[in-house]
C-alpha positions as CSV (number, residue, x, y, z in Angstrom):
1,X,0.0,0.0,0.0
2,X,2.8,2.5,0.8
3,X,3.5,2.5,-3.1
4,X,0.5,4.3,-3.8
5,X,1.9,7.1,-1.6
6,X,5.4,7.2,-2.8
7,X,7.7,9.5,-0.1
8,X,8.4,12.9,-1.0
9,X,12.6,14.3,-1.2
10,X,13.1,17.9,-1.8
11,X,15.7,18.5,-4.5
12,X,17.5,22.3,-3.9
13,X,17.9,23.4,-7.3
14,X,16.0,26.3,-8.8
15,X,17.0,24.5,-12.5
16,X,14.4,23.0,-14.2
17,X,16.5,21.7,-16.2
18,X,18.9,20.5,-13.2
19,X,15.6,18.8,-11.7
20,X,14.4,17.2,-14.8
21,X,17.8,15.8,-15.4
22,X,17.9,14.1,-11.5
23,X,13.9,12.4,-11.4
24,X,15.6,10.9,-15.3
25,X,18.2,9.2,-13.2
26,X,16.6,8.0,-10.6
27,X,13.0,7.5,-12.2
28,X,12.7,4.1,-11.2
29,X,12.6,4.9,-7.6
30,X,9.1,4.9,-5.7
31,X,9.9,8.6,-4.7
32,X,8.0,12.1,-5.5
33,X,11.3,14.4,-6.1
34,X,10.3,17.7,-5.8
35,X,11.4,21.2,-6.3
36,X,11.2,24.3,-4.8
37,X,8.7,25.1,-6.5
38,X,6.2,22.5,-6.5
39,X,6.4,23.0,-2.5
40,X,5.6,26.6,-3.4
41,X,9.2,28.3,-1.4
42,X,9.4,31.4,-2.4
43,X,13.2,32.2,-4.2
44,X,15.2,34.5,-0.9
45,X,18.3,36.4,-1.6
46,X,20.0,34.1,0.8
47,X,20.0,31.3,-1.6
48,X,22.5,33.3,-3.6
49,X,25.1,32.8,-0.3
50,X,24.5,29.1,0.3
51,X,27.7,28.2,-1.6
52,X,30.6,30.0,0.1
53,X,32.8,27.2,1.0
54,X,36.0,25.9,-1.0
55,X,35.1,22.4,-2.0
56,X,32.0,21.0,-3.9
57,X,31.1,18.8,-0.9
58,X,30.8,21.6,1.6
59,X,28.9,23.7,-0.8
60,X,26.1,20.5,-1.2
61,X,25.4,20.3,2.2
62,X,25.2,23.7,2.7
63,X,22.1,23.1,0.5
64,X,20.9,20.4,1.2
65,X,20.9,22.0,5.2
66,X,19.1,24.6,3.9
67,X,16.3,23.5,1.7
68,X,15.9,20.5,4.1
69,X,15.7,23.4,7.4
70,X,13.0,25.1,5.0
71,X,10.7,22.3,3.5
72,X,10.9,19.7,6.2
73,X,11.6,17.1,3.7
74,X,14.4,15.0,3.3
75,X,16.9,17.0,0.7
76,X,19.2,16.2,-2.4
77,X,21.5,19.0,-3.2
78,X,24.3,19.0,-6.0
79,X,27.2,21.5,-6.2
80,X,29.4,20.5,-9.2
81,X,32.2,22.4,-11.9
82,X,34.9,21.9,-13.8
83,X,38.6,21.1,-12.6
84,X,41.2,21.9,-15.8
85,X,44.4,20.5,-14.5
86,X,46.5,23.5,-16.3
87,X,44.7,25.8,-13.8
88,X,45.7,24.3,-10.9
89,X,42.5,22.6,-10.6
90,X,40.4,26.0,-11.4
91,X,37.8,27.1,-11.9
92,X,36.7,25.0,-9.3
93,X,34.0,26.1,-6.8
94,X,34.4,28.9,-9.2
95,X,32.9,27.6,-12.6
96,X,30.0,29.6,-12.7
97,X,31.3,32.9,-11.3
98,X,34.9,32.4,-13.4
99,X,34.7,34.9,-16.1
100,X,35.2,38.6,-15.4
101,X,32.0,40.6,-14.9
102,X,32.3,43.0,-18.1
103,X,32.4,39.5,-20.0
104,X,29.4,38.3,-19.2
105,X,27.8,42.0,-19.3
106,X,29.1,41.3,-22.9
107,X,28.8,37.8,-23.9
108,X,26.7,36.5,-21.9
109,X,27.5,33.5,-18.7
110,X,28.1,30.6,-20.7
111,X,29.7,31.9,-23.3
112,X,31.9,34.4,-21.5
113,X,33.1,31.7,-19.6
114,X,33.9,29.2,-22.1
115,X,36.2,32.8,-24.2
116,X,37.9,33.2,-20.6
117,X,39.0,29.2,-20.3
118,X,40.1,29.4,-24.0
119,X,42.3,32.6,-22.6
120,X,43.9,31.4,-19.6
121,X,45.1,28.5,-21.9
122,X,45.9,30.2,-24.9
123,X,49.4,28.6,-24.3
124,X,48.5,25.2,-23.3
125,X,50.0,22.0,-25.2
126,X,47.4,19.7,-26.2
127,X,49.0,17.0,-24.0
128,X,48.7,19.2,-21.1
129,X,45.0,20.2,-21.3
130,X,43.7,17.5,-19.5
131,X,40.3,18.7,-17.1
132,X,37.1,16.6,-15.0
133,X,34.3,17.6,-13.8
134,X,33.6,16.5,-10.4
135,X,30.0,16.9,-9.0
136,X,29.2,16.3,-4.7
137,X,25.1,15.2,-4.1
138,X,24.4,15.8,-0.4
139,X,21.9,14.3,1.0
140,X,20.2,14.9,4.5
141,X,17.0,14.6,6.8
142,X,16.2,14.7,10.4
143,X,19.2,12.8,11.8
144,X,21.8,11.9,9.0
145,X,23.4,13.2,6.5
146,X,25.8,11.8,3.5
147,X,27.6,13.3,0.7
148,X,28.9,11.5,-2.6
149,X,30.7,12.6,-5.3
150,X,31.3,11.6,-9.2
151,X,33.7,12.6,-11.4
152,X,34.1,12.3,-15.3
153,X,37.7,13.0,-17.2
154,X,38.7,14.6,-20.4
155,X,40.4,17.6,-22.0
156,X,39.5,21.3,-23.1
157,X,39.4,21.4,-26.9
158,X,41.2,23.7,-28.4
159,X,38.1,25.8,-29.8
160,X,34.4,25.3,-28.5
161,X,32.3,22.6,-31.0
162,X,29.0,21.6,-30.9
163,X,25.4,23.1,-30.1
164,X,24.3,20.9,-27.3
165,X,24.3,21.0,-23.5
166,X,25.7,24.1,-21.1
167,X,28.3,25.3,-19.6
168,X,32.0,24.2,-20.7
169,X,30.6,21.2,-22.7
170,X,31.3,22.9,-26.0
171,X,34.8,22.8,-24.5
172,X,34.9,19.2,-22.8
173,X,36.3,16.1,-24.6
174,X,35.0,13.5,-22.0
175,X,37.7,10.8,-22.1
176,X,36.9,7.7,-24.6
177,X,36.2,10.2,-27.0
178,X,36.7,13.0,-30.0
179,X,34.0,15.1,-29.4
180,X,32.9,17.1,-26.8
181,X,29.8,17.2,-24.5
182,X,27.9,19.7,-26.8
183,X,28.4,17.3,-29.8
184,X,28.1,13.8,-28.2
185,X,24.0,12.9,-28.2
186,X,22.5,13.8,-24.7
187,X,22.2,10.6,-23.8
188,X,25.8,10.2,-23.6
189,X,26.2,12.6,-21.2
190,X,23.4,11.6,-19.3
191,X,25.4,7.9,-19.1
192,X,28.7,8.8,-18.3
193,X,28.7,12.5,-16.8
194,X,29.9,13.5,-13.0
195,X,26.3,14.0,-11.9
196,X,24.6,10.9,-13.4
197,X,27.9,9.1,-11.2
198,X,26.9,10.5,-7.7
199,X,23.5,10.4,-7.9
200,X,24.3,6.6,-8.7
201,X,25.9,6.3,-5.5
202,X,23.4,8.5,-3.6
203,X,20.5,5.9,-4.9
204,X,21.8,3.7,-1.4
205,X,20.9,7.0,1.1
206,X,17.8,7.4,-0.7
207,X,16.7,3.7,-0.4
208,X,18.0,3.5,2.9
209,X,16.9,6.3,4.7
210,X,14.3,7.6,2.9
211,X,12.2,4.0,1.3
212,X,12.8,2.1,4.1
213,X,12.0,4.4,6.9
214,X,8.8,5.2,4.9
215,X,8.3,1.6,4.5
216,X,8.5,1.3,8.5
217,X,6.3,4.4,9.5
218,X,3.3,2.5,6.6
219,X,4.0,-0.6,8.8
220,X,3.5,1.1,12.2
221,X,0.6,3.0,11.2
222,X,-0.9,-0.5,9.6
223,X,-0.5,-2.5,12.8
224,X,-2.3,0.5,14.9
225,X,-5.3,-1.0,16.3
């Protein structure tokens, strides 16, 4: 019977397309993942000072903390970006935010950002551009928490190819391959990329703490007399 009712987990993203991208992954789960919006929290300024820390992990639970502190609901939250070896493992925490202001004013986010990488490694070898993107999913309720991470490999191209995706993948040569994320069919990314990995490995927390503490409340309530 508790099937009919699957358990509700909060996902802290604003993205649609962030959110339609997770319930793919993990559609065969008897959970309702929700957003923000469908809970009907209003967007606060705060949110924009919810990722201040200086690894991926910290920044996801920072999140997850959050959105879990405002919905009540157990909460997924994602904090992921792009390492490029050649930049000392930059952008970092910094992917979204890397390209100078008057660039974006210009060019817009994505596309000032991918002009700034091609920049800062204007003088890069080919054997020396390799990058990943690594991406941490914390997850957290009541009691618990638990953060995972997934990472994919590759290399900046030389030039940006390719219409699909966002972000750097017009950039990114996932490794295995000769063309980049924006190129390669979206299914391909959804297979193989750093967020498709940890919410893989966050499938265990979810069935864990969320299924089988549902599972157990159903029970209770059905043996009520």
């Amino acid at each position: 019977m508790g099937g009919l009712n699957p358990p509700p987990v909060l996902v802290a993203t604003r993205s649609a397309h962030k959110l339609r991208e997770i319930r793919g992954l993990l559609a065969d789960l008897p959970v309702r993942l929700l957003g923000p919006a469908d809970l009907g929290l209003p967007e606060h300024e705060e949110e924009d000072d919810l990722e201040p820390f200086d690894t991926f992990a910290r920044n996801a639970l920072s999140k997850a903390k959050y959105f879990h502190r405002r919905s009540g609901l157990p909460a997924l939250a994602d904090d992921s970006g792009l390492c490029v070896d050649a930049l000392g493992g930059g952008p970092g925490v910094r992917t979204r935010r890397f390209a100078p202001a008057e660039w974006v004013e210009h060019w817009g986010r994505d596309e000032a950002n991918n002009r700034w990488l091609l920049d800062r490694m204007s003088d890069v070898a080919d054997g020396a551009r390799g990058a990943h993107y690594r991406c941490a999913v914390a997850l957290t309720d009541d009691l618990r928490h638990e953060v995972v991470e997934g990472v994919v490999r590759g290399r900046i191209a030389g030039r940006p190819s390719g219409s699909g995706g966002f972000g750097y993948d017009p950039l990114f040569v996932p490794e295995g391959h000769h063309r980049t994320y924006a190129e390669l069919p979206a299914a391909v990314k959804t297979a193989t990329s750093h967020r498709a990995e940890a919410i893989r490995r966050a499938r265990g927390w979810i069935e864990r703490e969320v299924l089988v503490t549902s599972r157990t409340r159903e029970s209770n309530r059905g043996g009520r007399i």
